[in-house]
DRENBA-805040 format. One line per 10 residues: number of its first residue (from 1); their letters; for each residue x, y, z of N, C-alpha, C. Coordinates in steps of 0.05 Angstrom, whole numbers. Example, Ala and Ser with C-alpha at 12.3 -4.5 7.8 and 13.67 -1.06 7.14 Angstrom:
1> AS> 264:-114:156:246:-90:156:264:-66:156 ~ 257:-45:142:273:-21:143:258:1:157 .
//
This chain:
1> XXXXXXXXXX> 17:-24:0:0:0:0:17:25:0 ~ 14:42:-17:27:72:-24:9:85:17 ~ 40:97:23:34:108:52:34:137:47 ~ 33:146:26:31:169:23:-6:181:24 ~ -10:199:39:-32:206:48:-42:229:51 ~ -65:241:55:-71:264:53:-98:267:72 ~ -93:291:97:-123:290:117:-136:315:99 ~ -158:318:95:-179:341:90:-206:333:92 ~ -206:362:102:-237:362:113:-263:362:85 ~ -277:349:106:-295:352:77:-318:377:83 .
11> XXXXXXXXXX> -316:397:61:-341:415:69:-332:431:98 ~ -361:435:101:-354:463:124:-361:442:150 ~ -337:442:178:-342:418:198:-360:421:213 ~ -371:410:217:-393:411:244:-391:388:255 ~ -407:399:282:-412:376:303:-423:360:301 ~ -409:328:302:-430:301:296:-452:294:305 ~ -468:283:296:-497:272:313:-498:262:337 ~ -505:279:356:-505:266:383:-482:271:404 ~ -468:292:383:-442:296:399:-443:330:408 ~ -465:338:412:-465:363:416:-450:382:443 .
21> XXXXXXXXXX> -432:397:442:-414:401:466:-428:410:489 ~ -415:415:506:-423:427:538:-411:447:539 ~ -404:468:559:-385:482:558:-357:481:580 ~ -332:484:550:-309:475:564:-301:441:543 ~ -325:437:523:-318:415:511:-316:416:483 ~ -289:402:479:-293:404:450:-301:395:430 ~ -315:407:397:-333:397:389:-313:372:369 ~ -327:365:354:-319:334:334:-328:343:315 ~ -305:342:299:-314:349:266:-313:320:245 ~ -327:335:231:-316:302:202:-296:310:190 .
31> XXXXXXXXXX> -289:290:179:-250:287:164:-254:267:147 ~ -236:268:129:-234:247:110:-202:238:108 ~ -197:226:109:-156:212:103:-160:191:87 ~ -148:209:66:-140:197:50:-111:169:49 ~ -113:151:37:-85:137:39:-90:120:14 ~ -66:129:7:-71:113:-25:-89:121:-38 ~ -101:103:-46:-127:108:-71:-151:91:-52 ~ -153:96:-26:-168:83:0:-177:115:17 ~ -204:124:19:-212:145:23:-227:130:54 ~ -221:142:81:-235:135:105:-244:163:113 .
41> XXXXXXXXXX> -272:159:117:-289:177:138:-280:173:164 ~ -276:195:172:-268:200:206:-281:221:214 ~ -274:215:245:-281:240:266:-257:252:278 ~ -250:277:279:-233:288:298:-241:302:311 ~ -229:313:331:-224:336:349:-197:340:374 ~ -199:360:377:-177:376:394:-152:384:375 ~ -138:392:386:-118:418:374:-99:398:352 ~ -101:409:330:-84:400:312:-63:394:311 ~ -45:406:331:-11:399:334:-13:386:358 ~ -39:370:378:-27:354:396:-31:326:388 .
51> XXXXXXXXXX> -18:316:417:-8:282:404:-37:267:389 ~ -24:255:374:-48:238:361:-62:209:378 ~ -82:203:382:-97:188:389:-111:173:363 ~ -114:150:366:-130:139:346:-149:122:364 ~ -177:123:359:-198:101:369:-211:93:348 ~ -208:61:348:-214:38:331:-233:31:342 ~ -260:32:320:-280:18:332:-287:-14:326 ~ -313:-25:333:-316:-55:330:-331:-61:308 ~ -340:-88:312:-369:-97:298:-385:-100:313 ~ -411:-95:301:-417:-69:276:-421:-41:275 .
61> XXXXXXXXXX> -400:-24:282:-404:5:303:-389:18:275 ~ -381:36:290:-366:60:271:-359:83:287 ~ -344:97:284:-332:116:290:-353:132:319 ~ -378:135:309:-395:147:327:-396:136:360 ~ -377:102:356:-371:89:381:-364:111:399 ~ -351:120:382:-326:139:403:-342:165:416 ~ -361:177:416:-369:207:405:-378:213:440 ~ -376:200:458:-357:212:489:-337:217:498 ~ -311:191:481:-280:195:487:-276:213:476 ~ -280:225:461:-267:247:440:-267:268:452 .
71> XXXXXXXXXX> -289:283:461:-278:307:476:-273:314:499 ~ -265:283:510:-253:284:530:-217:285:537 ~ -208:274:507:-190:270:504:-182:302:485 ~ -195:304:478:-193:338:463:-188:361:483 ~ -201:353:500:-199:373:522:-171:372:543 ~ -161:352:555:-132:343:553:-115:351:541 ~ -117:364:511:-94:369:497:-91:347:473 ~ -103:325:468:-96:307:443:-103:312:429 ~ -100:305:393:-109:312:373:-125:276:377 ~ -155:271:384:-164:245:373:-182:242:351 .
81> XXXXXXXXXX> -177:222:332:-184:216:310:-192:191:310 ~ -210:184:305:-243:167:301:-249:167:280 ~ -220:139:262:-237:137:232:-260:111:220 ~ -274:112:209:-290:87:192:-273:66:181 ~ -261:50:191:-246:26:185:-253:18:156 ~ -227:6:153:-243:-9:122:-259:-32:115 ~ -276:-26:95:-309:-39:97:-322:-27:106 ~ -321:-5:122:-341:22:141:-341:44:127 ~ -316:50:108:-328:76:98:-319:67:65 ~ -343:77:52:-352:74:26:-323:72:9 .
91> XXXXXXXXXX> -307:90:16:-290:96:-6:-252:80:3 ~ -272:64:26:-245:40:35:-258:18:39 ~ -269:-1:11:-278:-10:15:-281:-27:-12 ~ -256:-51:-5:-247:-72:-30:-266:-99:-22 ~ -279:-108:-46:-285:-132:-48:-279:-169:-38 ~ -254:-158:-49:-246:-184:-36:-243:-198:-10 ~ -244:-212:0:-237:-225:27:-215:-226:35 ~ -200:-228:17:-168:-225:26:-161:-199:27 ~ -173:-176:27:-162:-154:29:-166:-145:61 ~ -187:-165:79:-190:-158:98:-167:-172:124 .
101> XXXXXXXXXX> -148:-191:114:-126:-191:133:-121:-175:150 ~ -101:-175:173:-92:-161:195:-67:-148:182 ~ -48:-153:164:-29:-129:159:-44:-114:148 ~ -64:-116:132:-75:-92:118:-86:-82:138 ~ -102:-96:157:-126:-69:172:-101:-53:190 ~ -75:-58:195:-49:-61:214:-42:-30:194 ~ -31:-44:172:-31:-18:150:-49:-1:150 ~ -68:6:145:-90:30:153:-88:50:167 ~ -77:37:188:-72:52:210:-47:63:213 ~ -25:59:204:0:62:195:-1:89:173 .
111> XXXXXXXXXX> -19:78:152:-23:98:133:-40:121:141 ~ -60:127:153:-71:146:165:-56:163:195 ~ -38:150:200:-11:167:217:2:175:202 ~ 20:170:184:35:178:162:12:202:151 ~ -8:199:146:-28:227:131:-31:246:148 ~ -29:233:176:-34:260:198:-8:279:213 ~ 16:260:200:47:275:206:48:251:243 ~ 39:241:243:45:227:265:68:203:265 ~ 88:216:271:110:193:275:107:171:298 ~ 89:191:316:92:173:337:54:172:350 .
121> XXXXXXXXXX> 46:151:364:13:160:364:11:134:379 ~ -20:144:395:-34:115:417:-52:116:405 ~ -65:88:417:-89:69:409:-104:71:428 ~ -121:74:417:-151:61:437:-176:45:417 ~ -172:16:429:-192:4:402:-212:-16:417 ~ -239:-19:407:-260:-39:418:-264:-52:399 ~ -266:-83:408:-275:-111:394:-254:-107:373 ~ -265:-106:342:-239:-119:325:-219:-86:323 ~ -229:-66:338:-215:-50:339:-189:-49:356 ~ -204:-61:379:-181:-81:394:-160:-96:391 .
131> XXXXXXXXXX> -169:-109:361:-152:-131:357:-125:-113:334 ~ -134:-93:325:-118:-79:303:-105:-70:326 ~ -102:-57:345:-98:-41:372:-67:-59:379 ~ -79:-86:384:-58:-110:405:-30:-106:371 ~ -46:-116:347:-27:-113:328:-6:-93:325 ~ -19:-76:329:0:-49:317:14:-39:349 ~ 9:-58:369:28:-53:385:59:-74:383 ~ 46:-97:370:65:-113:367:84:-107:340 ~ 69:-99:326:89:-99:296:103:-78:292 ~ 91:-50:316:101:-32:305:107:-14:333 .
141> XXXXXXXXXX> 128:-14:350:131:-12:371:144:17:373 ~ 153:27:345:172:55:352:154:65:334 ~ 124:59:330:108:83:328:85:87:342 ~ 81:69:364:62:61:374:68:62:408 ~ 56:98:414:67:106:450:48:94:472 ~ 32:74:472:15:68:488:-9:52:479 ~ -26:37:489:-51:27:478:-68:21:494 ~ -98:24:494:-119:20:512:-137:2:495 ~ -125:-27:495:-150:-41:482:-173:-49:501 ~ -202:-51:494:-226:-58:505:-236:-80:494 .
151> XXXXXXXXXX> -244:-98:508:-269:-126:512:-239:-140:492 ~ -234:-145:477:-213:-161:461:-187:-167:479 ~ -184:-178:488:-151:-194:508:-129:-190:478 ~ -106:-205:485:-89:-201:476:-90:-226:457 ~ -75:-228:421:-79:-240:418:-75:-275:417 ~ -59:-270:431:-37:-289:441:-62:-314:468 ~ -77:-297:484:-92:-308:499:-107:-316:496 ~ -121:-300:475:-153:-302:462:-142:-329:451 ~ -130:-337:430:-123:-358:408:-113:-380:429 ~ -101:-389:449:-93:-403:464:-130:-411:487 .
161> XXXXXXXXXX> -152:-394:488:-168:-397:507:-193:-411:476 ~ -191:-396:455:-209:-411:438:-203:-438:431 ~ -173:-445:439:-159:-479:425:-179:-491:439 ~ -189:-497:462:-196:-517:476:-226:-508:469 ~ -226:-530:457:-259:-538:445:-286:-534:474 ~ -277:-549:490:-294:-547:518:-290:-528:531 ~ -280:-503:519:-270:-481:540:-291:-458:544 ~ -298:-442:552:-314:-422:561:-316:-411:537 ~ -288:-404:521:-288:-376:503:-296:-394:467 ~ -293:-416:475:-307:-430:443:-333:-429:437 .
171> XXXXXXXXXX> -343:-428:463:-375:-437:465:-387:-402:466 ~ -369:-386:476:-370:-348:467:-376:-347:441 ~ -347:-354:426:-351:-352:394:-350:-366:374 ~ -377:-385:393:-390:-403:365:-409:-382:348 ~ -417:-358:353:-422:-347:325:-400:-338:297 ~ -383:-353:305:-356:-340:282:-364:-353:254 ~ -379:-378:251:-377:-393:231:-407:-387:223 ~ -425:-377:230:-446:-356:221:-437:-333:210 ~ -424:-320:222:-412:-292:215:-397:-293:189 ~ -384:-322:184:-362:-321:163:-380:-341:136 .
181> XXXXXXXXXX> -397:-340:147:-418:-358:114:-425:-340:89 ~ -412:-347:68:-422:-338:52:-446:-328:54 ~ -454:-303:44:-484:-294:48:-495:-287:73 ~ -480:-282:89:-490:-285:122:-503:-257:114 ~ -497:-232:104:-497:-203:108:-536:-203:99 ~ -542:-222:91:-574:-231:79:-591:-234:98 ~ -579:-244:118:-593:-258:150:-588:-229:166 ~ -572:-208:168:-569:-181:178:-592:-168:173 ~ -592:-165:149:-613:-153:136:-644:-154:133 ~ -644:-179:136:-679:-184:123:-687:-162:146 .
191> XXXXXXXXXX> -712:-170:135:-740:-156:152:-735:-125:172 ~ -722:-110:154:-717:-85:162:-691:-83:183 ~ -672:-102:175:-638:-105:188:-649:-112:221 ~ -667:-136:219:-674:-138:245:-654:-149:256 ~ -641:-169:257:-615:-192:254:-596:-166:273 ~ -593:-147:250:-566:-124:259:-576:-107:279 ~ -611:-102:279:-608:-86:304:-618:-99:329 ~ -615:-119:330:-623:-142:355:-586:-140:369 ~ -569:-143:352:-541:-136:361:-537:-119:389 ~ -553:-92:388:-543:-70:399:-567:-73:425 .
201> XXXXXXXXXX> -565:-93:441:-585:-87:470:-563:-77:486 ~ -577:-58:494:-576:-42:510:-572:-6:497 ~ -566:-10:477:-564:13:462:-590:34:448 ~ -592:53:454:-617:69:438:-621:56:415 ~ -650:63:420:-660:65:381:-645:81:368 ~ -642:111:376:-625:128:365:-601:121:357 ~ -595:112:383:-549:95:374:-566:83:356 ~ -569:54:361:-575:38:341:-581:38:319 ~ -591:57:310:-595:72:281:-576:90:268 ~ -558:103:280:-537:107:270:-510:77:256 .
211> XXXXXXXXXX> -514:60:271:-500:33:263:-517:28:233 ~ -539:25:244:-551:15:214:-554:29:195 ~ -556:68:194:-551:72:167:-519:68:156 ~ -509:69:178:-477:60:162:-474:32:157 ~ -487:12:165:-488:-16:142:-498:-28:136 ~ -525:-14:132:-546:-25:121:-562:-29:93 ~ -532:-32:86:-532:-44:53:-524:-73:52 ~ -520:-80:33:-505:-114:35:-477:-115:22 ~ -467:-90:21:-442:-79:12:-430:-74:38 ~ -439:-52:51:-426:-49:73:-424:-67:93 .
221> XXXXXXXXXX> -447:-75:100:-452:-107:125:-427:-130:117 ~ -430:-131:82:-416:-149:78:-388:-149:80 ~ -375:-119:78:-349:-112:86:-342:-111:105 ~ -358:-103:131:-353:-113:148:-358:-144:160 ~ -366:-145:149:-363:-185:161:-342:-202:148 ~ -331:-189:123:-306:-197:117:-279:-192:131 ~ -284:-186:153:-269:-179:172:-267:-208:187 ~ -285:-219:189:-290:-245:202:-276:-261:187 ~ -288:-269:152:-291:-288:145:-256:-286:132 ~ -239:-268:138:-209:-268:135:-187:-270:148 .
231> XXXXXXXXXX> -213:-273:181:-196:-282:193:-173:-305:200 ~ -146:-307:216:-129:-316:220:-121:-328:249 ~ -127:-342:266:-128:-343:292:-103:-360:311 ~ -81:-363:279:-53:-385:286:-34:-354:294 ~ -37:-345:308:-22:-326:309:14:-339:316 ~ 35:-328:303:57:-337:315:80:-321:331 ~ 81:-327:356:84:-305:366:118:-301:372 ~ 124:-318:354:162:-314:351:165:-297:331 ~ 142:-286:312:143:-267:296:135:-241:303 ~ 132:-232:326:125:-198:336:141:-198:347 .
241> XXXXXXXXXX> 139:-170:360:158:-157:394:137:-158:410 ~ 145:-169:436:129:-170:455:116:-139:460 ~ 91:-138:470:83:-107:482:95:-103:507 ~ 110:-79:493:127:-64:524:117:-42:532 ~ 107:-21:509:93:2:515:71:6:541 ~ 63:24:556:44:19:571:22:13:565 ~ 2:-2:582:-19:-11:562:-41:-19:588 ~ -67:-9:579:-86:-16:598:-114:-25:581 ~ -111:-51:592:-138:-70:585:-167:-66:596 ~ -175:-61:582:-216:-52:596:-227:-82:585 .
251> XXXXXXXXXX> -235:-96:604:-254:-120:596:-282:-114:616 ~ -307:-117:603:-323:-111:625:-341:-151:629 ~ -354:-160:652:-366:-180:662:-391:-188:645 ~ -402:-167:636:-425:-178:629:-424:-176:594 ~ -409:-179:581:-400:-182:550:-409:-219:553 ~ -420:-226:529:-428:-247:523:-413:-260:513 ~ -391:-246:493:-381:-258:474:-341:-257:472 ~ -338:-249:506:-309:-246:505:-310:-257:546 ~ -302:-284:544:-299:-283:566:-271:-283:588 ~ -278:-293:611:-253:-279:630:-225:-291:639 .
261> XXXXXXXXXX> -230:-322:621:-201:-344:615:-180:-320:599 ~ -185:-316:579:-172:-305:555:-161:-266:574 ~ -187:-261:583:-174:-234:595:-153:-237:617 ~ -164:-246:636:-149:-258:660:-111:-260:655 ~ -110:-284:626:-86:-293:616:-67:-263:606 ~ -83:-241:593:-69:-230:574:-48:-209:593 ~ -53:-213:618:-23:-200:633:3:-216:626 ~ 1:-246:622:27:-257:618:40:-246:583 ~ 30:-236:572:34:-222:542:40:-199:546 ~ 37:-181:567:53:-155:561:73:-147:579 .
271> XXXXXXXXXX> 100:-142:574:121:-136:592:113:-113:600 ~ 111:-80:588:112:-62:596:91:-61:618 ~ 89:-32:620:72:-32:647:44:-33:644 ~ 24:-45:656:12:-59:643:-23:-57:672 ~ -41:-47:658:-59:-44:680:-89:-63:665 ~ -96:-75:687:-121:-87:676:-152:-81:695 ~ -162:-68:676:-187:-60:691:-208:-75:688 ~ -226:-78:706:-253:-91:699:-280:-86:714 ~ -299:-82:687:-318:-67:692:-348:-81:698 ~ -349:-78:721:-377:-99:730:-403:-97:717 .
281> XXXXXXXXXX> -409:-119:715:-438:-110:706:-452:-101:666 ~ -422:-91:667:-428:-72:640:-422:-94:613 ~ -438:-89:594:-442:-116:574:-423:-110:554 ~ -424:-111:527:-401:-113:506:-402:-87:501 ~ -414:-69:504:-414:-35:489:-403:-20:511 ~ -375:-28:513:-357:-16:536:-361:21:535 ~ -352:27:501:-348:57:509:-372:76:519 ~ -396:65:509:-418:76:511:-435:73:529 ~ -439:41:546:-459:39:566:-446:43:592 ~ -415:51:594:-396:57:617:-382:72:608 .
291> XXXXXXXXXX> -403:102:590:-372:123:586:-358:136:607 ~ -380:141:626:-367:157:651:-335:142:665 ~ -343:116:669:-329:96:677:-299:93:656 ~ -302:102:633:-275:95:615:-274:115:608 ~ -286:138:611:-270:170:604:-252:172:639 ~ -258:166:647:-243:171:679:-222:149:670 ~ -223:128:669:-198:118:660:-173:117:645 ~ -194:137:618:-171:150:597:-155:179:610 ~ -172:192:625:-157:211:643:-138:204:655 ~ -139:176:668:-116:169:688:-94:157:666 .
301> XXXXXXX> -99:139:647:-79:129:633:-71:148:609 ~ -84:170:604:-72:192:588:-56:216:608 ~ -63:222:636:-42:239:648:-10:240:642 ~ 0:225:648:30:228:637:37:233:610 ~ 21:228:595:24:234:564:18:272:558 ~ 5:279:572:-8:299:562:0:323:555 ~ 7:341:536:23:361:524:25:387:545 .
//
């Protein structure tokens, strides 16, 4: 992939849906970053020359995941940026199944720092945003100052807790081989994307309708579920650098589909310094149904960083 890149705004910015400020907060504009001949819709905010933040969202969310961390982290002093992953935004968004591998989604992210002048930049990522998050701490360690992955363990744990067929976390994600069937994005869809908005309990009709106009085609649904169906789960782990960077894990108890073998484990995977939080009660939509709870956390694990 050409890493050559370009951020511009599209049009005149305004404040995203549902992200309307308080005062003392800063607002979230839309962005577009370019990389290559691969166009991603994003969200930014806070001051242009401070450190870069990136938040990776999951399946089936989008950028709007983020739209409490952001100006909280804006307000701090970070520049954070909240882009549409590829298969999430229209104009990053290849056909094939093989285009959805982990160096490429690894690359993305690489390439959209390179467009933002970021030599150096933290993560914050949920579900497979998570999993790009654990990557790009491993592959890429002298560009990569910190990481706050959520509900996703490390991948080294996760892949070692799914081996065992009788284990807690197989019987989690026995929907993988649904998810990865040809045609699955059909069964999303029918009867007014009932399938896709049964996904989001606990979430507004309002949230929840923001998810679905962003994939509620069988283009988009289907790009993102090719995220699944490319997946790789032999990870080998004589081929990374261990995570040294600081790094703090958010797993919350009541997530259905990530359980607490795999989290528990993922302290033996990171040398650096290393904090693991856990959030009672609260189900798989970490940033949103416990923002109070993980904006206070990004405060504490963003203090030392802060310009």
């Amino acid at each position: 992939m050409n890493q050559t890149a370009v951020l511009a705004l599209m049009g005149v910015a305004g404040v995203f849906a549902g992200t309307t400020p308080t005062a003392g907060q800063s607002m979230i504009e839309e962005t577009r970053i370019e990389v290559g001949d691969m166009v991603f819709d994003a969200l930014v905010a806070g001051p242009e020359d401070g450190p870069v933040v990136f938040l990776l969202h999951g399946f089936p969310q989008g950028a709007f995941e983020w739209r409490h961390q952001m100006p909280v982290l804006a307000d701090m002093g970070f520049r954070a940026i909240a882009p549409n992953q590829r298969g999430y935004s229209a104009g990053a968004r290849p056909t094939e199944v093989s285009a959805y591998v982990i160096p490429n989604l690894v690359g993305d992210l690489i390439g959209m720092a390179d467009a933002v002048g970021a030599e150096q930049f933290h993560v914050i990522g949920h579900d497979w945003g998570a999993v790009v998050t654990w990557f790009a701490g491993l592959q890429h360690p002298d560009r990569v100052q910190s990481l706050v992955p959520m509900s996703v363990p490390h991948p080294f744990a996760f892949s070692q807790a799914l081996a065992d067929p009788n284990g807690q976390q197989a019987g989690m994600s026995s929907y993988f081989e649904t998810f990865r069937a040809e045609g699955s994005e059909q069964m999303f869809l029918a009867n007014d994307a009932a399938v896709l908005r049964n996904i989001y309990g606990g979430l507004s009709a309002e949230e929840s309708q923001e998810y679905v106009d962003l994939l509620g085609t069988p283009e988009a649904i289907g790009a993102a579920l090719n995220w699944y169906r490319a997946m790789d789960l032999n990870v080998d782990q004589a081929a990374v650098t261990p995570i040294r960077m600081p790094t703090m894990y958010i797993w919350s108890t009541g997530d259905t589909a990530l359980g607490s073998e795999a989290a528990e484990m993922t302290a033996q995977f990171v040398e650096g310094p290393y904090r693991f939080e856990v959030l009672e009660g609260v189900s798989h939509w970490v940033p949103e149904e416990a923002a109070e709870a993980v904006n206070d956390l990004l405060r504490e694990h963003f203090g030392p960083f802060r310009p």
